[in-house]
N, C-alpha and C positions, 0 to 999 in steps of 0.2 A: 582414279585416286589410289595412291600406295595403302596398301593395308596398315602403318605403320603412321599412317593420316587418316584414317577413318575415324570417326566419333561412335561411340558407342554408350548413350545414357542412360543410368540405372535409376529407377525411380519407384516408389508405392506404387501396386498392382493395383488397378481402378477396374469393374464391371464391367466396361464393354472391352477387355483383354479377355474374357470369358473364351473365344472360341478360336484365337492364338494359342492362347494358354495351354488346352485340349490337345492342338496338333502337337505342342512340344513334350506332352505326357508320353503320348504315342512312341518315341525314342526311347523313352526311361520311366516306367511306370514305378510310383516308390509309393510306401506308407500313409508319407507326408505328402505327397504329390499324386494320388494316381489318376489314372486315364479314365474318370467317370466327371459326368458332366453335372453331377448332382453334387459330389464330390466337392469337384473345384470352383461350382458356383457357391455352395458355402464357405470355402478357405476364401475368397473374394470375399463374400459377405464380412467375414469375421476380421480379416484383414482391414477392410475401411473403415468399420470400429474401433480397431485397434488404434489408426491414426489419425481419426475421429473424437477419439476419448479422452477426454482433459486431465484425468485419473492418474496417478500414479503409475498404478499394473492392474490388470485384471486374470483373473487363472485363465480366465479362454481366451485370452488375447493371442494371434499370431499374426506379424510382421512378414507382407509377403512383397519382395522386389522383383522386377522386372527389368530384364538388359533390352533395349530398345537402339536398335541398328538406324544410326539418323541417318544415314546414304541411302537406307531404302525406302525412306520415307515413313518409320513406324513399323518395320517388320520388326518381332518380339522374338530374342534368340537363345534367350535362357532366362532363368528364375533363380533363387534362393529366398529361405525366409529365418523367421526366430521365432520359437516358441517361446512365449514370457513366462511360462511356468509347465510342467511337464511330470505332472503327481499331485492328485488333487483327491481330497473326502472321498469325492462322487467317480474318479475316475483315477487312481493311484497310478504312478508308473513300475510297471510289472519287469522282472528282473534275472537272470541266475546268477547268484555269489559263489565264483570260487574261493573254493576253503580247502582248508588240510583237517583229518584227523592222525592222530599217533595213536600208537597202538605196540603195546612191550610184553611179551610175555616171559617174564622169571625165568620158570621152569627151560625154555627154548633158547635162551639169551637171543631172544628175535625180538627186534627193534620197523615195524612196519610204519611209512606216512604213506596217505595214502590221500591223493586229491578229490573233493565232492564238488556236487552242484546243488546249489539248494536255493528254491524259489525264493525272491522276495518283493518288499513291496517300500514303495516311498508317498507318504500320503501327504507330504510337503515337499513336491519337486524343484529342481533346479529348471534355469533356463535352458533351450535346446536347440542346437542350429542344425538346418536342415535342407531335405527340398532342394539339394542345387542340381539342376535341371541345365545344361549344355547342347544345344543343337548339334549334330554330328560334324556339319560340314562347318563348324566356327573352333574346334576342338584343335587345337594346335594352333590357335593365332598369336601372330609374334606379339600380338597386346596382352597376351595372357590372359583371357576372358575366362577361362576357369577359376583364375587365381582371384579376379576381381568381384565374381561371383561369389566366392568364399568370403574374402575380406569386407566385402563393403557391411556386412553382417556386424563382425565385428568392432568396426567404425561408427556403425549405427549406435552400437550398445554403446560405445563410449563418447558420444555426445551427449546420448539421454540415459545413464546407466539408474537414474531412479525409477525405470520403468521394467526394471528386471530383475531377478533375482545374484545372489550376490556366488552362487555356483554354476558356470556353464560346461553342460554337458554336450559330448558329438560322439556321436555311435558311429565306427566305418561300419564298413560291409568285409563279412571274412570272407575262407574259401569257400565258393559252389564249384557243383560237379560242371564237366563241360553242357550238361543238360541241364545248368540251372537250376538243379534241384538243391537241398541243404544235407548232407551228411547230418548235420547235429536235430534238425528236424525228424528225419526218418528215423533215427536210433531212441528220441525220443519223446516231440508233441506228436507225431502220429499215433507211435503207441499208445500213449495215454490218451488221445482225443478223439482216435479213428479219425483224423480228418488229413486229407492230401497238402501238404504248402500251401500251395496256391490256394486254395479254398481258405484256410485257416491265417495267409495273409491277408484274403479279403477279408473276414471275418473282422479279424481285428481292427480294420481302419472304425468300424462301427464301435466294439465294443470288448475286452480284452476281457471280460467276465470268465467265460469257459475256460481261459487257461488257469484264472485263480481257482475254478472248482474241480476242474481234471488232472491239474499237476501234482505231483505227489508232496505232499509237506514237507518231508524229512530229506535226508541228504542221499543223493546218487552218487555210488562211487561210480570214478572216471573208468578205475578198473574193467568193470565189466563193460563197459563199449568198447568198439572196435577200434582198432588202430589206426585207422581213416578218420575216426570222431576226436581221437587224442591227439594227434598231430596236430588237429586248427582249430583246438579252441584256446579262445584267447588272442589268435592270433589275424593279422589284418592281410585282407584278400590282396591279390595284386590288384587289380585296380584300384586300390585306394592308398596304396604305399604315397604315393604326392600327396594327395592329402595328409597321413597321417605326419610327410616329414616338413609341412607347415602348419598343421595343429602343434607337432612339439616346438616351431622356433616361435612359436604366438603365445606357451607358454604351456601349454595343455599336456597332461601327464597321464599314462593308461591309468585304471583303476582295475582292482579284481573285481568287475561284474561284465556279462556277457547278456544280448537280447537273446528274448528265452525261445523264440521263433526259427534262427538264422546262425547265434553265437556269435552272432557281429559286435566287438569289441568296446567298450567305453572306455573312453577319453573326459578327463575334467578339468577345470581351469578355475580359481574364483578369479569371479570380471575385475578388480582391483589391479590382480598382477598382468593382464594379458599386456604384450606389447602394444598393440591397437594404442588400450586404455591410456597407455605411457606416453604411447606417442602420436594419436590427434590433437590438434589446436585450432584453436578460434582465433580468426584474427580479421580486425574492419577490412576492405577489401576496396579495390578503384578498377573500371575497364581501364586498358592501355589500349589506341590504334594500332604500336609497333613497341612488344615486349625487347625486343632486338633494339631499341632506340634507348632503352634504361639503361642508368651508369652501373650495371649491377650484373651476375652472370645468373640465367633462369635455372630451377631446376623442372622435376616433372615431380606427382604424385597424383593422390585422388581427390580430386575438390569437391565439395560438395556442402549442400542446405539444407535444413532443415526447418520446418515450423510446426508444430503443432499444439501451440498453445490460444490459438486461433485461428479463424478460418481468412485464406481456403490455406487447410492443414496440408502439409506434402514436404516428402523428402526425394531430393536429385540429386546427382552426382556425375561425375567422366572423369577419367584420368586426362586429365592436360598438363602444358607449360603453364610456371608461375615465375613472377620475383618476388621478392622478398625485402622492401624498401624500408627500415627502420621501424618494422613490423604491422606495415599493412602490406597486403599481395594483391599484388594485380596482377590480373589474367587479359587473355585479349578478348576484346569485345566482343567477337565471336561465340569464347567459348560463356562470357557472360550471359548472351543471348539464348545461347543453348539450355543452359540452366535456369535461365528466368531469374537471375539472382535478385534479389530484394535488397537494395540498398542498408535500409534499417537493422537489417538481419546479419550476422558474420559470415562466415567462410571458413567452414573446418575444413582440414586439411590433415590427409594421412598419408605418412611415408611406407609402402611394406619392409616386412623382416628382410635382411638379407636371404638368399637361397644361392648357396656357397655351390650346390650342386647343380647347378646351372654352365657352372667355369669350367666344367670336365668337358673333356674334347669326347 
């Protein structure tokens, strides 16, 4: 089968993807995702409460999906998820705000700005998308499995947006050295923590406490770090340049804040304006035997269901062929099948942003 015909369905992470899940850490161990099996049997747990929970939102809720390769019979090729809330009482989301001070002295006619970093904290956070998780050898597929790991997030929020908050945040990743380590780490949580990166990222997936008590209050000029440190902050790593250049056509705009671990960049969006939001739709839905048999021309997009206002709760999706019949869409039976579609139920439907940068030779 042409790669350009494979099915690929994204669906709610269920418990026994527990030791799938593990080998795809192995690739990309992150924050939100890392390679511990204690770890990701919690983000499971808390995951099928999420879409479990008849609730509005819950702060500890996070939404975790799973791309499932149906030609291999259930092999799991990548993840992404949503955190519904991201700074809470008991757990606030920890920060550096870049700022400017001025500074004018009379006597010198010297007019000095001068940029800082200064901790902070949000103890009512926004939404957080995250976790997207790629297997190496699916990385490049002309289906765009990156892009569809990204979006379907998105898609999500905007079918059930009363279950999140009304600002979403996406952190990239900036520059590391070719060793992987953090320039803005070693110039300054080591200093202040005594603790190595990598120790002080594991740390954090626990508990973010020690940097609210070892960071310095007051504001760091940029001045005094090295020129290695000024050059990337703020600014988004290469591998995450695609990323960042479909977070801005979705609608997401940098912010002056930086994670205080890495300097990896923030991005915000409120969920209202994102593209997504603008442009998924519900609409009744029919198998067709032969889409090609309708008076009508198909198009392609992401189809996909959702339920969780009773059981059994579960959201699926694929990018397929649809028509568009006086607005109901039929899909072929096939891809009906695939998805387990429920009659009763609609069929959202999301177009992606253009990506204008695709047409360059």
């Amino acid at each position: 089968m042409k790669d350009n015909d494979s099915k690929f369905l994204i669906r709610n992470a269920r418990k026994d993807d527990l030791s799938q899940l593990l080998e795809l850490t192995k690739s990309f161990d992150t924050i939100n995702l890392p390679y511990d099996e204690e770890a990701v049997l919690q983000l499971l747990e808390d995951s099928n409460a999420a879409f479990n929970d008849a609730e509005r939102r819950s702060d500890g809720h996070t939404y975790l999906f799973v791309l499932e390769d149906v030609e291999s019979k259930g092999n799991l090729v990548g993840t992404s998820l949503i955190m519904a809330k991201h700074g809470t009482l008991s757990a606030p989301h920890t920060f550096l705000r870049l700022q400017h001070e001025e500074h004018y002295a009379p006597t010198l006619k010297t007019y000095m700005k001068h940029q800082t970093l200064k901790l902070g904290f949000n103890y009512d956070g926004p939404t957080e998308v995250g976790g997207l998780v790629l297997e190496p050898a699916f990385r490049g597929h002309p289906q765009r499995l990156g892009m569809l790991l990204s979006m379907i997030r998105f898609m999500f929020m905007a079918i059930r947006p009363e279950r999140f908050e009304p600002t979403v945040l996406a952190e990239l990743l900036p520059h590391f050295r070719e060793d992987g380590t953090s320039p803005l780490w070693d110039a300054l949580g080591k200093r202040f923590t005594g603790l190595d990166y990598d120790v002080a990222d594991k740390l954090s997936r626990e508990d973010k406490e020690f940097t609210q008590r070892l960071f310095p209050k007051s504001a760091i000029y940029t001045t005094l770090l090295s020129e290695e440190v000024r050059e990337t902050l703020g600014q988004v790593g290469p591998g995450s340049r695609g990323a960042e250049r479909i977070l801005r056509k979705l609608g997401f705009a940098p912010v002056r804040r930086l994670d205080p671990f890495d300097g990896g960049p923030h991005f915000e969006a409120k969920l209202e304006d994102l593209w997504s939001t603008r442009n998924t739709q519900n609409f009744p839905w029919r198998a067709a035997a032969d889409l090609n048999a309708l008076p009508t021309h198909g198009a392609r997009a992401v189809l996909g269901q959702t339920q969780l206002d009773g059981p059994p709760r579960y959201f699926r999706a694929l990018q397929a062929d649809y028509v568009n019949l006086q607005g109901t869409i039929h899909v072929s039976e096939k891809d009906a099948s695939l998805l387990r579609l429920d009659p009763n139920l609609p069929l959202s439907v999301f177009h992606y942003p253009k990506d204008d940068s695709r047409k360059r030779n």
